[in-house]
Residue frames relative to the residue before (quaternion, step in Angstrom):
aa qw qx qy qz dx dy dz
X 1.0000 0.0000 0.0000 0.0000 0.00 0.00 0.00
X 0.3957 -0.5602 0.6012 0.4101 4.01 -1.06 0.92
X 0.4867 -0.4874 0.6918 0.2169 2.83 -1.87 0.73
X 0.6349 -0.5455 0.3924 0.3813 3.87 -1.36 1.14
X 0.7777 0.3377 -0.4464 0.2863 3.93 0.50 -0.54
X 0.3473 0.6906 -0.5244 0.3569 3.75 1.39 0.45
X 0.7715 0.3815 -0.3707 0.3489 3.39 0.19 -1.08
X 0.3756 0.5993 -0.5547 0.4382 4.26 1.19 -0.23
X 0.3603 -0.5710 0.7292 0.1117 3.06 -1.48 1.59
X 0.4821 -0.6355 0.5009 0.3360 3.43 -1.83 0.44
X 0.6011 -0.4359 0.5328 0.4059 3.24 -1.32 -0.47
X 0.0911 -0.6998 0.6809 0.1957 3.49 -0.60 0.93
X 0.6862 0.5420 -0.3461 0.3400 4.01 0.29 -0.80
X 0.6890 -0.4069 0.5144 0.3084 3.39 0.49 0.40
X 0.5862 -0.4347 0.5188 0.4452 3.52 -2.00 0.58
X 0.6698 -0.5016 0.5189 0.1747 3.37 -2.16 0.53
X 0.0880 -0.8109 0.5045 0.2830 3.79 0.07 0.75
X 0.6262 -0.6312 0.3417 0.3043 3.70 -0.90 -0.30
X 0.5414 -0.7486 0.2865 0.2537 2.84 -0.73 1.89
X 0.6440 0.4154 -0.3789 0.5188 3.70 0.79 -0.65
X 0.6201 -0.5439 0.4611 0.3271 3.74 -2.11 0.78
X 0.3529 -0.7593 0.3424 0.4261 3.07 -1.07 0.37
X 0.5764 -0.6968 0.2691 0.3315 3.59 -1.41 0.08
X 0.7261 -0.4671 0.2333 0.4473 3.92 -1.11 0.41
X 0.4549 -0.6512 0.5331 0.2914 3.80 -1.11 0.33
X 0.3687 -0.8206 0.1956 0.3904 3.55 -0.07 0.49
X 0.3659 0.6854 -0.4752 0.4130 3.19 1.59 0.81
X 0.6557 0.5875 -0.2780 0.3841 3.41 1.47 -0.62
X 0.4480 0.7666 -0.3515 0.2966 3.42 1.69 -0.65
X 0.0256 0.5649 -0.7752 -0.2815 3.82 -1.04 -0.16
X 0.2290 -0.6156 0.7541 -0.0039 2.86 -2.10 0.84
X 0.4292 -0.7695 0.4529 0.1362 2.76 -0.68 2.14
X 0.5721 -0.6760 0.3899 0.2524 3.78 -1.16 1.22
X 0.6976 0.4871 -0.2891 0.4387 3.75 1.25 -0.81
X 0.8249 0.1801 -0.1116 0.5241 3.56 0.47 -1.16
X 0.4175 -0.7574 0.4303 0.2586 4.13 1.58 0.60
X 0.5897 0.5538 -0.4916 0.3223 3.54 0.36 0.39
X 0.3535 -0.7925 0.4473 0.2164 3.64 -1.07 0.21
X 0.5088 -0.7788 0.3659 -0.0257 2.72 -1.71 1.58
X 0.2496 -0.7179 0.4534 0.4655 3.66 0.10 -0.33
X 0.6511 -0.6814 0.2587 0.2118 3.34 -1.30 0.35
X 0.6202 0.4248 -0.4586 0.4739 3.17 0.84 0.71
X 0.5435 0.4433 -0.5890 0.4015 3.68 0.66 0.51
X 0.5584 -0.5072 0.6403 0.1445 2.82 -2.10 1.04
X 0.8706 0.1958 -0.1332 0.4312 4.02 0.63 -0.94
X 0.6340 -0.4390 0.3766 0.5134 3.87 -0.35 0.06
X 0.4998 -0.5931 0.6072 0.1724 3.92 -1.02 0.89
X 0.7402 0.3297 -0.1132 0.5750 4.05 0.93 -1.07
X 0.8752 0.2580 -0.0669 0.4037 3.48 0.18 -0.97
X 0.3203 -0.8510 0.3032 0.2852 3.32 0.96 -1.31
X 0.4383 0.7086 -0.4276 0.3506 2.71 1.81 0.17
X 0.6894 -0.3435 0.4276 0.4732 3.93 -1.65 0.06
X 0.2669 -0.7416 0.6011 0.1317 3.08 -0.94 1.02
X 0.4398 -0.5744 0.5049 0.4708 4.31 -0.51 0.25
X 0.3104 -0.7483 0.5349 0.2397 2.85 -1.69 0.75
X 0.4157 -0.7069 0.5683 0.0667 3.39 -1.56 0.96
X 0.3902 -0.6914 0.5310 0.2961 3.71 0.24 1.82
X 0.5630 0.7577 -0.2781 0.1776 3.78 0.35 -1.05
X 0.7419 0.3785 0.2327 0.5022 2.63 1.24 -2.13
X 0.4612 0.6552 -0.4696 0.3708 3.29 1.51 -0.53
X 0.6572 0.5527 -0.4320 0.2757 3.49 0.32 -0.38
X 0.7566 0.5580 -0.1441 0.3090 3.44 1.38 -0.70
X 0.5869 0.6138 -0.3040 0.4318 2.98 1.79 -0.26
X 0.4923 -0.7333 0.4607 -0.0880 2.78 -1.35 1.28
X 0.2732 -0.7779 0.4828 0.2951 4.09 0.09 0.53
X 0.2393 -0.7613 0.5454 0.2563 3.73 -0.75 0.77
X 0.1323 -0.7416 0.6419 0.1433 3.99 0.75 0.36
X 0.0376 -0.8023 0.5554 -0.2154 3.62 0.10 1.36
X 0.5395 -0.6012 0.4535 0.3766 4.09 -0.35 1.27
X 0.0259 0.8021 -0.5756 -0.1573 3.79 -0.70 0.28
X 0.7714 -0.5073 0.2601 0.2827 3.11 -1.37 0.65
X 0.6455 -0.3154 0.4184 0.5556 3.74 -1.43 0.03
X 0.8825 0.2260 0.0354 0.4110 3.08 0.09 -1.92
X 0.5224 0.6124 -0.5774 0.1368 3.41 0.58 1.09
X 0.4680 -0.6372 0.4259 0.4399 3.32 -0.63 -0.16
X 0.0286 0.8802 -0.4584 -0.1198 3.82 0.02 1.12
X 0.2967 -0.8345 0.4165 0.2051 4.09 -1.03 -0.48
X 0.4101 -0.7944 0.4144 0.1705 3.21 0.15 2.27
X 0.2933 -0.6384 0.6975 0.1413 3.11 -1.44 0.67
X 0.0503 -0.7617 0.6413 -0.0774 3.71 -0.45 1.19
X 0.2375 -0.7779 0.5620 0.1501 3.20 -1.02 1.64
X 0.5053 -0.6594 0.4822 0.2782 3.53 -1.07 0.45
X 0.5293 -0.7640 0.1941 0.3137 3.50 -0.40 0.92
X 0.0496 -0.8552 0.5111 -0.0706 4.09 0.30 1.15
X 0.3823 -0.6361 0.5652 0.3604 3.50 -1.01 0.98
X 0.3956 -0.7143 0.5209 0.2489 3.70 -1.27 -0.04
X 0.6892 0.4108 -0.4793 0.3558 3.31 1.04 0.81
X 0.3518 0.7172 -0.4449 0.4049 2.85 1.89 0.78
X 0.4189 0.7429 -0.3953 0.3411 3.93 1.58 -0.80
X 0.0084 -0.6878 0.5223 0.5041 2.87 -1.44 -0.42
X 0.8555 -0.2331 -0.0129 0.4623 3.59 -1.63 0.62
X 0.6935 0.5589 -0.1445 0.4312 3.74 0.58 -1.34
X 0.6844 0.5132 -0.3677 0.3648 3.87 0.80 -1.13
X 0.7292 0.3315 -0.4604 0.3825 3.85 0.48 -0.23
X 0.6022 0.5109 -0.4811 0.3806 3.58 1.12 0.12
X 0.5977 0.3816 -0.4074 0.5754 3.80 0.92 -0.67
X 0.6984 0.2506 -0.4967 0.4502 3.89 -0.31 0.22
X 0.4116 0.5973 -0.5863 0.3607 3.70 0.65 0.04
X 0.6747 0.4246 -0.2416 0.5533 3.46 0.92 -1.73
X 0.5284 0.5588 -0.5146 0.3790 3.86 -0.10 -0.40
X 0.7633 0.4960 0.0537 0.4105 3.22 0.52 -1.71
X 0.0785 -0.8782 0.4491 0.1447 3.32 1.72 -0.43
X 0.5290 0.4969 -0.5736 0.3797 3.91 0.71 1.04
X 0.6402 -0.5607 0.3512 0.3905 3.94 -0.42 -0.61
X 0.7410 -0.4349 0.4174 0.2960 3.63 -1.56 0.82
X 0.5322 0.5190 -0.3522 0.5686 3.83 1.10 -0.88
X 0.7256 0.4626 -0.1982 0.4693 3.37 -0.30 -1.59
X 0.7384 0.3521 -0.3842 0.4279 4.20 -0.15 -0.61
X 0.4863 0.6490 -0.3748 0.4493 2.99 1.28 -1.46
X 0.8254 0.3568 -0.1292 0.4179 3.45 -0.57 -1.25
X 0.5391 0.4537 -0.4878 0.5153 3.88 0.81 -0.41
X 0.8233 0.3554 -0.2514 0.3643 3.36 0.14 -1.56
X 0.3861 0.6826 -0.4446 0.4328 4.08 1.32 0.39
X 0.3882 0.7567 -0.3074 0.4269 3.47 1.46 -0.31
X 0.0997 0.8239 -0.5477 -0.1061 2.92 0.32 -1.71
X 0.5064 0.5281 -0.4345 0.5252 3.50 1.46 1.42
X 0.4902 -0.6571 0.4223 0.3869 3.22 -1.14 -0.30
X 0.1682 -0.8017 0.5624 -0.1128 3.23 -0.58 1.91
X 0.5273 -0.5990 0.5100 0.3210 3.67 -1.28 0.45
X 0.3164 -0.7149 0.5404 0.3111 3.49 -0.76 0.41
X 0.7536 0.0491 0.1257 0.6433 3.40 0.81 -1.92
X 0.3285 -0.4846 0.7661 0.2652 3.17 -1.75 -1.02
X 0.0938 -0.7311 0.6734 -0.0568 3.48 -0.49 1.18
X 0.3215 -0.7092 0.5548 0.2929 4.23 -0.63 0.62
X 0.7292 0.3659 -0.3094 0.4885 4.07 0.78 -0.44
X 0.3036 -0.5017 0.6550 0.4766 3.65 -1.11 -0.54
X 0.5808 0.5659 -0.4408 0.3848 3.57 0.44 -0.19
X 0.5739 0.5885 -0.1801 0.5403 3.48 1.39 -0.98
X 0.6438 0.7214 0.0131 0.2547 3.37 1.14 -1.01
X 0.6029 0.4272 0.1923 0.6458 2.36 0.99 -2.47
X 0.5690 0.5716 -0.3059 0.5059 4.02 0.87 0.08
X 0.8267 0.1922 -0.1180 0.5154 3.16 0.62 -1.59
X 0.3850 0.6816 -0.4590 0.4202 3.34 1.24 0.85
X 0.6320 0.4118 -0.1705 0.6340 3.26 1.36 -1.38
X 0.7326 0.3345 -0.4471 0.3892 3.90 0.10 -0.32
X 0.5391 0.4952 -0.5209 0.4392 3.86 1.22 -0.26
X 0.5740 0.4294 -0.4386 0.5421 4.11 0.13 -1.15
X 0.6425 0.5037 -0.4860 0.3118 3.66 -0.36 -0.04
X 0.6439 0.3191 -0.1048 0.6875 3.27 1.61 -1.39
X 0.5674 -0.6148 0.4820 0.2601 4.02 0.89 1.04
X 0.5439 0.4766 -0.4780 0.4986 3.43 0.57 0.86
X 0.2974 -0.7791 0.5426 0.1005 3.58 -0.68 1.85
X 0.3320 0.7549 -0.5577 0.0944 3.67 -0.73 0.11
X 0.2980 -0.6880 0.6513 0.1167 3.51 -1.23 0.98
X 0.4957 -0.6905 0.5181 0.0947 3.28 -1.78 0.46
X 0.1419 -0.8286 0.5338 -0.0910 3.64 -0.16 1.49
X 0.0481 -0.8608 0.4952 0.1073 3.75 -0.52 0.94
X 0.6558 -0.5462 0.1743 0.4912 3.13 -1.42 0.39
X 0.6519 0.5501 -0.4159 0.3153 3.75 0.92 -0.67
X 0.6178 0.4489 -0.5039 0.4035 3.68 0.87 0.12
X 0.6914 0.3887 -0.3502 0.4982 3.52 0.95 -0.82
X 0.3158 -0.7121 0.6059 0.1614 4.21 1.22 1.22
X 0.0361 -0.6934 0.7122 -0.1035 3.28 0.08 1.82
X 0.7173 0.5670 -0.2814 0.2912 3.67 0.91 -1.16
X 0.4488 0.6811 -0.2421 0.5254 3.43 2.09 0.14
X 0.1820 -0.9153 0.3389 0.1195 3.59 -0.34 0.90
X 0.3955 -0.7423 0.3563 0.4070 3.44 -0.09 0.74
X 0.5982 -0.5903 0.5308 0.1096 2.90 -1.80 0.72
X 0.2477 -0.8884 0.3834 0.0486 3.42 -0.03 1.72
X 0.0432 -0.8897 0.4399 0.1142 3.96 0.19 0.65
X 0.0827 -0.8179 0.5660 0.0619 3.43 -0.50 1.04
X 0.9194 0.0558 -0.1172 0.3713 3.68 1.09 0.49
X 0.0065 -0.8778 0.4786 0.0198 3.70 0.42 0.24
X 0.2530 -0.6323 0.7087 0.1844 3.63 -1.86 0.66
X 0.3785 -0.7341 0.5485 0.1301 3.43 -1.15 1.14
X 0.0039 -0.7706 0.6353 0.0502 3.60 -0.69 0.84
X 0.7189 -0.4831 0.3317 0.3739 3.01 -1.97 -0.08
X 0.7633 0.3712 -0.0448 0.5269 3.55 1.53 -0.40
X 0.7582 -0.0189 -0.0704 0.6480 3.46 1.22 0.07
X 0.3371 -0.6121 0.6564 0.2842 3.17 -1.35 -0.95
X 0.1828 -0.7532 0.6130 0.1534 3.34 -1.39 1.01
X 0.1389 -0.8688 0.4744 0.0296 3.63 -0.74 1.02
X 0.2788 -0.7151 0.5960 0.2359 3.76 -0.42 1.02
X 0.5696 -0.4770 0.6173 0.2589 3.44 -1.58 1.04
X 0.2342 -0.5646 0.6715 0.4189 3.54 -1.62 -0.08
X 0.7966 0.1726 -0.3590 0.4548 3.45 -1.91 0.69
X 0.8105 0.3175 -0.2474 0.4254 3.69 0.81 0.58
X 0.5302 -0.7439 0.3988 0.0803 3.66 -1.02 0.58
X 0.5709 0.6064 -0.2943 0.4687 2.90 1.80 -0.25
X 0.2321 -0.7367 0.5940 0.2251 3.94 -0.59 1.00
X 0.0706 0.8091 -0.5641 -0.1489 3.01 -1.78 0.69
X 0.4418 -0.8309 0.2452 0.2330 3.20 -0.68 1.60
X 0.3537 -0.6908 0.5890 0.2253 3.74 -0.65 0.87
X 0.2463 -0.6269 0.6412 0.3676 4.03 -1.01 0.07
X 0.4912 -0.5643 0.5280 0.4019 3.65 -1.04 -0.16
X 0.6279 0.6168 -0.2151 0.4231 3.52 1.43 -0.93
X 0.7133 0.3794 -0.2906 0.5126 3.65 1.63 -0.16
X 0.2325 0.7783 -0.4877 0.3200 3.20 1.21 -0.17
X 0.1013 -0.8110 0.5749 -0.0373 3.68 -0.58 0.89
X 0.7802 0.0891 0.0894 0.6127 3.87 0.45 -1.42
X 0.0408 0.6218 -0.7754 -0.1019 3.48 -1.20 -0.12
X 0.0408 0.8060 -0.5885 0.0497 3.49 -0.73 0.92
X 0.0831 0.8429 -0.5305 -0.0352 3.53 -0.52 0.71
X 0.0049 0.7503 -0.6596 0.0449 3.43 -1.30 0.27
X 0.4487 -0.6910 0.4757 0.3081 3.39 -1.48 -0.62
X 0.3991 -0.6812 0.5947 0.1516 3.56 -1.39 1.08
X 0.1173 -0.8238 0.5293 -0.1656 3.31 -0.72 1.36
X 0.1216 0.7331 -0.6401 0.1950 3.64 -0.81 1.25
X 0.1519 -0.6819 0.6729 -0.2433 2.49 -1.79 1.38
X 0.0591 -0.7647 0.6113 -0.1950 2.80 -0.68 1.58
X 0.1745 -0.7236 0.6450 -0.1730 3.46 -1.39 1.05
X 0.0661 0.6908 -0.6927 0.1964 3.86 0.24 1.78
X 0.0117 -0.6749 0.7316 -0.0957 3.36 -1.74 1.65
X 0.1086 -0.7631 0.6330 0.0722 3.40 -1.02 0.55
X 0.1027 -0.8519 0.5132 0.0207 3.30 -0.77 0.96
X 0.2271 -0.8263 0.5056 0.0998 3.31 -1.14 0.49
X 0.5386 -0.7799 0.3054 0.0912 3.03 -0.94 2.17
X 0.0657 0.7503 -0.6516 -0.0902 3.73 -0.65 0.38
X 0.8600 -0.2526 0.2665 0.3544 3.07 -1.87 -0.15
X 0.8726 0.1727 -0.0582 0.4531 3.32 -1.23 0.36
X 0.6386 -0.6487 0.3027 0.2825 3.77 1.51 0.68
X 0.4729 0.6984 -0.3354 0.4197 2.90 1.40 0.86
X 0.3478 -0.8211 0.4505 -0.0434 3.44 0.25 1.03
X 0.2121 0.7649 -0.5925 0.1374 3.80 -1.18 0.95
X 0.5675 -0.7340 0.3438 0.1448 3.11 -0.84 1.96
X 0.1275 -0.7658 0.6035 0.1817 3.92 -0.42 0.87
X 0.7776 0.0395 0.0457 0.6259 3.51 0.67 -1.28
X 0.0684 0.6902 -0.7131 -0.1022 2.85 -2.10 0.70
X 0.2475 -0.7111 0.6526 0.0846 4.00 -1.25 1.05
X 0.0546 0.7368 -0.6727 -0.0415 3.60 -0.94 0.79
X 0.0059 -0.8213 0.5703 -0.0162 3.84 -0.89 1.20
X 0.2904 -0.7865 0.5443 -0.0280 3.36 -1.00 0.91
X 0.3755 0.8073 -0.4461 -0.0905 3.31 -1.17 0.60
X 0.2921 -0.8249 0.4635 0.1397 3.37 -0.53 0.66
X 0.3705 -0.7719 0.4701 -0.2141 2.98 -1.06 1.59
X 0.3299 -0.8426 0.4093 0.1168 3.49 -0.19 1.15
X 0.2051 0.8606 -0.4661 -0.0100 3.85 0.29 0.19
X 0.0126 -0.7045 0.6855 0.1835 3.70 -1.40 0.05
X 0.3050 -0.7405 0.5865 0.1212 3.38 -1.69 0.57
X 0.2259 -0.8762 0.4183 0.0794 3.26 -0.41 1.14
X 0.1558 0.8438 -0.5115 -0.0449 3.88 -0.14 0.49
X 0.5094 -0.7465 0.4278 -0.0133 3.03 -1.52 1.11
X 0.6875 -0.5189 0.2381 0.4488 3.48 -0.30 -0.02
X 0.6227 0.4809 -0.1646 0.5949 3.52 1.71 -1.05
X 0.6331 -0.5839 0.4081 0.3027 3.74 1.02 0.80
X 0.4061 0.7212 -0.4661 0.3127 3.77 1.02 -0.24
X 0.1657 0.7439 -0.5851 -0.2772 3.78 -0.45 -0.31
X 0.1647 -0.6225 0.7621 0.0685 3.97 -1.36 0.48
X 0.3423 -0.6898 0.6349 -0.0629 2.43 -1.63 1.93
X 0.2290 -0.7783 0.5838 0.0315 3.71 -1.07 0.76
X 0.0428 -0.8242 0.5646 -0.0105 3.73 0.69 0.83
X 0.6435 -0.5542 0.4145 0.3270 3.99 -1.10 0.83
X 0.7729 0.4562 -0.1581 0.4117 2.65 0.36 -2.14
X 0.8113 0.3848 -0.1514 0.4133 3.55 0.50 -1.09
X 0.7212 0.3190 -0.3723 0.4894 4.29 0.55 0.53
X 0.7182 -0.4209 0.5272 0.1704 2.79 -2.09 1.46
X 0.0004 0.7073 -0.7019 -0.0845 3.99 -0.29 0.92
X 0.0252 -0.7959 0.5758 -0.1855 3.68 0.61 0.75
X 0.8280 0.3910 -0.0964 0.3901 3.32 0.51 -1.61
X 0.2951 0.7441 -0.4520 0.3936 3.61 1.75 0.59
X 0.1599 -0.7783 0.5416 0.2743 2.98 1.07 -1.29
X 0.8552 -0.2467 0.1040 0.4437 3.67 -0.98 -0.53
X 0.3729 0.6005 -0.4745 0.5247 3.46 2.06 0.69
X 0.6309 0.5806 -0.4759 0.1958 3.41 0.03 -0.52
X 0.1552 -0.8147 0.5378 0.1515 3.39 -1.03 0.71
X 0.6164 -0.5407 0.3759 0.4317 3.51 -0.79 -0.20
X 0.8351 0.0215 -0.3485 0.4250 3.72 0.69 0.56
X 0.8367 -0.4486 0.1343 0.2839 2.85 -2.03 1.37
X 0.6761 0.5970 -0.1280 0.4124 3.55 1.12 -1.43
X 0.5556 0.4975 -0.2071 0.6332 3.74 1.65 -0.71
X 0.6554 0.4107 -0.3401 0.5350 3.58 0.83 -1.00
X 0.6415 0.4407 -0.5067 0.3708 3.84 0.14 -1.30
X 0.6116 0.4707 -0.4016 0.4931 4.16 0.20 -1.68
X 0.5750 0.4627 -0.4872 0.4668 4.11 -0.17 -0.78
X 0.8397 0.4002 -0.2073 0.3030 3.64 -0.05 -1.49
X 0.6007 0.4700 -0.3697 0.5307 3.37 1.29 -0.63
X 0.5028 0.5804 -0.4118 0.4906 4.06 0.94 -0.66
X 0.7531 0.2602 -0.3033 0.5226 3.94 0.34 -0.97
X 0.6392 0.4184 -0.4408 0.4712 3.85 0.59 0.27
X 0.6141 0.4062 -0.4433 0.5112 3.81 0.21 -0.01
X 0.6546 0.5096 -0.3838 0.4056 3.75 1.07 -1.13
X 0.8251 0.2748 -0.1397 0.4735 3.53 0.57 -0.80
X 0.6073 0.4726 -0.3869 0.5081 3.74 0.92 0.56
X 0.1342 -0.8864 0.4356 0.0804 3.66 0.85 1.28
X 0.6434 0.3954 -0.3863 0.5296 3.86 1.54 -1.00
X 0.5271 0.6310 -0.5361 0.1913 4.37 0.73 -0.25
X 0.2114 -0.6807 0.6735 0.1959 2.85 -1.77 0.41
X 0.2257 -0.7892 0.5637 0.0920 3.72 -0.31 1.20
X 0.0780 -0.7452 0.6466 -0.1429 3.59 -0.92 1.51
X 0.3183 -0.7055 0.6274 -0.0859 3.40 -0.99 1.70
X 0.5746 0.6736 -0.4346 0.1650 3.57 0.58 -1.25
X 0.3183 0.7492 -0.5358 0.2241 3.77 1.21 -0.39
X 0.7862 0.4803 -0.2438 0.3029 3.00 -0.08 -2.12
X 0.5315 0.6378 -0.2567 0.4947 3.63 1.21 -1.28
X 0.8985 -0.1379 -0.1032 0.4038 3.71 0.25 -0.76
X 0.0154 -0.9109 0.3626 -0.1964 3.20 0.53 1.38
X 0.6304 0.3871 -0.0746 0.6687 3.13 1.21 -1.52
X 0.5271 0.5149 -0.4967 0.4587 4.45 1.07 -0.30
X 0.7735 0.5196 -0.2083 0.2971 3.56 0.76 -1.69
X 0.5878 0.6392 -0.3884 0.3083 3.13 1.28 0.19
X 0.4804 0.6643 -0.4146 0.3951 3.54 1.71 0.07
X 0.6711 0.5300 -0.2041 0.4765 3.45 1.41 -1.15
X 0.7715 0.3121 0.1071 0.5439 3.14 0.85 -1.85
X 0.2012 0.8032 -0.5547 -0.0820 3.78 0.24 0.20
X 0.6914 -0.4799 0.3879 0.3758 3.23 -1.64 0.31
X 0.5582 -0.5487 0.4798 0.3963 4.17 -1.62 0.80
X 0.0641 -0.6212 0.7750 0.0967 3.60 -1.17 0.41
X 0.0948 0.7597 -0.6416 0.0474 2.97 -1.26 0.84
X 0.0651 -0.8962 0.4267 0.1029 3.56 -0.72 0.85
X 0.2428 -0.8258 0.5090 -0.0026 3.74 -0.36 1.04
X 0.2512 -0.6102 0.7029 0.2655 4.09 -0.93 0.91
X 0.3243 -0.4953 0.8014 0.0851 2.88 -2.14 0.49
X 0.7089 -0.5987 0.3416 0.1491 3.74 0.78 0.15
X 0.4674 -0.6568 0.4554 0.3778 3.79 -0.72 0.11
X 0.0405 0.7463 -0.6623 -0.0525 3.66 -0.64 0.58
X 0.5132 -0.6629 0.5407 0.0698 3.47 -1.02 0.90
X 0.0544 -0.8643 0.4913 0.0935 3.74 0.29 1.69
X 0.7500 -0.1058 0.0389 0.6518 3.83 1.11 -0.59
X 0.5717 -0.5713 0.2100 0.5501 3.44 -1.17 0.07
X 0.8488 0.2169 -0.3481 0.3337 3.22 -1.52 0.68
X 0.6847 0.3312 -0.3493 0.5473 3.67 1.12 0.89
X 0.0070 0.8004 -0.5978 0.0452 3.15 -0.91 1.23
X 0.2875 -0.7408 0.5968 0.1111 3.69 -0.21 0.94
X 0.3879 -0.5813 0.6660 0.2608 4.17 -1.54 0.99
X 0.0911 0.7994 -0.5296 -0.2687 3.06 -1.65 -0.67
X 0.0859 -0.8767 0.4732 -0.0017 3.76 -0.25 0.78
X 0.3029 -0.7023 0.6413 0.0617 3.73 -0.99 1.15
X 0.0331 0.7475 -0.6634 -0.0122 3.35 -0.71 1.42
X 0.3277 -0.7925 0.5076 -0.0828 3.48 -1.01 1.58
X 0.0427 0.8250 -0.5585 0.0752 3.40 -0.28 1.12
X 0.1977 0.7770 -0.5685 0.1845 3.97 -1.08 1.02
X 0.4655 -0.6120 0.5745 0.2806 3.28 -1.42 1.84
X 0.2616 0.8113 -0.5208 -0.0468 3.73 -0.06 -0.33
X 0.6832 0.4437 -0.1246 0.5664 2.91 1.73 -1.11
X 0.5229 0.4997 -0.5150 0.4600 3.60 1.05 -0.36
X 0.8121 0.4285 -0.3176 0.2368 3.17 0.37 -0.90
X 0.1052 0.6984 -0.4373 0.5567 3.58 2.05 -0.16
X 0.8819 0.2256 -0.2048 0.3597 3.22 -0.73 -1.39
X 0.5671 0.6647 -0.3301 0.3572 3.14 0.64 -0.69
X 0.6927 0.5473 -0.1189 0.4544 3.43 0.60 -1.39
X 0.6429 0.4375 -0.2271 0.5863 3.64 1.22 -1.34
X 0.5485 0.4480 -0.5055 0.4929 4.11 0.34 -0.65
X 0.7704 0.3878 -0.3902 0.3221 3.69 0.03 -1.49
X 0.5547 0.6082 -0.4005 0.4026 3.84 1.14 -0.34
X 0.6577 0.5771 -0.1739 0.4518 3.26 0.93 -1.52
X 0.8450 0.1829 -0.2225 0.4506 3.48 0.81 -0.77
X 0.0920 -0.8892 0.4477 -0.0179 2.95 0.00 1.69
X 0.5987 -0.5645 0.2039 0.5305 4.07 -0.53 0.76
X 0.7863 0.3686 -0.0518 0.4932 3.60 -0.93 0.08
X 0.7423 0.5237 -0.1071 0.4041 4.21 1.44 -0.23
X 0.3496 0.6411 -0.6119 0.3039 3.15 1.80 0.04
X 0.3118 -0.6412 0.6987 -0.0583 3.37 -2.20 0.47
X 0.0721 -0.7869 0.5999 0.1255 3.72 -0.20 0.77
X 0.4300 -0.7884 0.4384 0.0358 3.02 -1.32 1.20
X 0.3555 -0.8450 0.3973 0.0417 3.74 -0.38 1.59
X 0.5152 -0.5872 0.3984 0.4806 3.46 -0.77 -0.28
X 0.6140 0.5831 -0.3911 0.3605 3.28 0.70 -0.03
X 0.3841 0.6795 -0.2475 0.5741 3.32 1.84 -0.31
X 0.7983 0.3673 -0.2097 0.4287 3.36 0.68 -0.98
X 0.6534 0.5557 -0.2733 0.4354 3.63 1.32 -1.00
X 0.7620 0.2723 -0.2078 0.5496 3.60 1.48 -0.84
């Protein structure tokens, strides 16, 4: 009888190579200039510190954008693709910018079905930027770079909770204030509308031993919110929210809901703003712009509440809203005006 290790076929393929890449020589390293430590070559920023790393003609080929979450308050730089049919591509370019871009082949696919100018990413450097600019043209995809300080994200919109229609402009009361300000009809650039959306999600849990934790109650609420953004010639933008203005100024249009009144008001603003241009396209890509632009999450305790003796249960309200996407949204379509793109420099970035 064979003995059990006869019947073991060999290996026809040879030893197993290793599953992981291999790593840099340390001639290959860059060694960042502020905090001296070394980097591998394909980052664009320091691994420790973050600071620009020098560039290495050599190596340029290897770096890689980290598209890294950025901050409330950072200042970041949109990559805006120029609008390209997609059977102009070839086959391969929306998967390698899928990877570039670390989001998916669905998602680009469908952004770039548009055939507008859409954000791809958010990149935190122009150095970071200015990369995946050069690695998209490679894959024949044009796009320029638009930051947050032109689209004066750090500028707050002007909330309107009421307005008097004239024959030449419009006067508009601020919300929490009393002061009117008067709009001409004759500056009226954009009218942009879309919708303001929140979502909210309250759970309360109940502590046990050893930090272990079991859900009694959860409440998810939702609402959706008509809005337009109005800009003017002085770059101002004023926001019109459904839920929240006096349609007073309908006059003998007004009707008795909020949603009849908003369509009425946008009709007498396109009619009497002869230089606007009135953009919808929000609603359409909303649910695209979240690869580039996602919605705020924001999570908040509600605290310890005592349910009997020895059980006490937390509770916390996580809160999610496009408010800002759209912000941004609204300012890009302003910014890109026909015939006005503008390529951005370093000198852009320093001031």
């Amino acid at each position: 009888m064979p003995k059990d290790n006869e019947s073991i076929p060999l290996f026809e393929d040879g030893p197993v190579g290793p599953s992981e890449p291999p790593g840099y020589a340390p001639g290959e390293m860059v060694r960042c200039e502020t905090c001296l430590r070394a980097n591998p070559p394909t980052r664009v920023n320091c691994l420790y510190c973050g600071a620009v790393l020098p560039v290495n003609e050599n190596y340029l080929h290897l770096q890689q954008p980290t598209l890294r979450p950025l901050e409330k308050w950072e200042q970041g730089y949109n990559i805006i693709l120029k609008p390209v049919a997609a059977e102009t591509l070839p086959g391969n370019t929306l998967t390698e910018a899928a990877k570039l871009l670390k989001s998916s082949s669905e998602s680009l696919s469908r952004l770039v079905s548009f055939q507008m100018a859409m954000p791809l990413c958010r990149a935190a450097s122009f150095d970071e930027a200015s990369l995946i600019q050069r690695r998209l043209q490679d894959l024949q995809l044009e796009t320029h770079i638009v930051t947050d300080k032109e689209l004066e994200m750090e500028k707050p919109v002007i909330r309107i909770r009421a307005a008097q229609i004239g024959d030449s402009g419009m006067m508009l009361t601020q919300a929490g204030g009393s002061k009117g300000l008067w709009l001409p009809w004759d500056d009226i650039r954009l009218l942009a509308s879309g919708q303001l959306v929140m979502k909210e999600v309250e759970t309360r849990d109940q502590k046990k031993a050893r930090g272990e934790g079991q859900l009694l109650e959860a409440t998810e609420t939702f609402t959706d919110e008509a809005a337009i953004d109005i800009y003017g010639s002085d770059t101002e933008s004023y926001r019109i929210a459904a839920n929240n203005f006096d349609f007073s100024c309908l006059g003998e249009q007004k009707g008795l809901l909020a949603s009849n009144n908003f369509l009425t008001l946008i009709n007498l603003l396109r009619a009497r703003a002869p230089h606007a241009v009135y953009d919808d396209s929000y609603k359409l890509v909303r649910q695209v712009l979240e690869v580039a632009w996602p919605s705020e999450q924001q999570t908040m305790s509600r605290g310890w509440r005592r349910e009997f003796p020895g059980k006490y249960s937390i509770g916390s309200v996580t809160a999610a809203s496009n408010e800002v996407q759209f912000t941004r949204y609204t300012r890009l379509l302003y910014h890109l005006k026909p015939g006005e793109e503008r390529t951005v420099t370093q000198c852009d970035e320093e001031n």
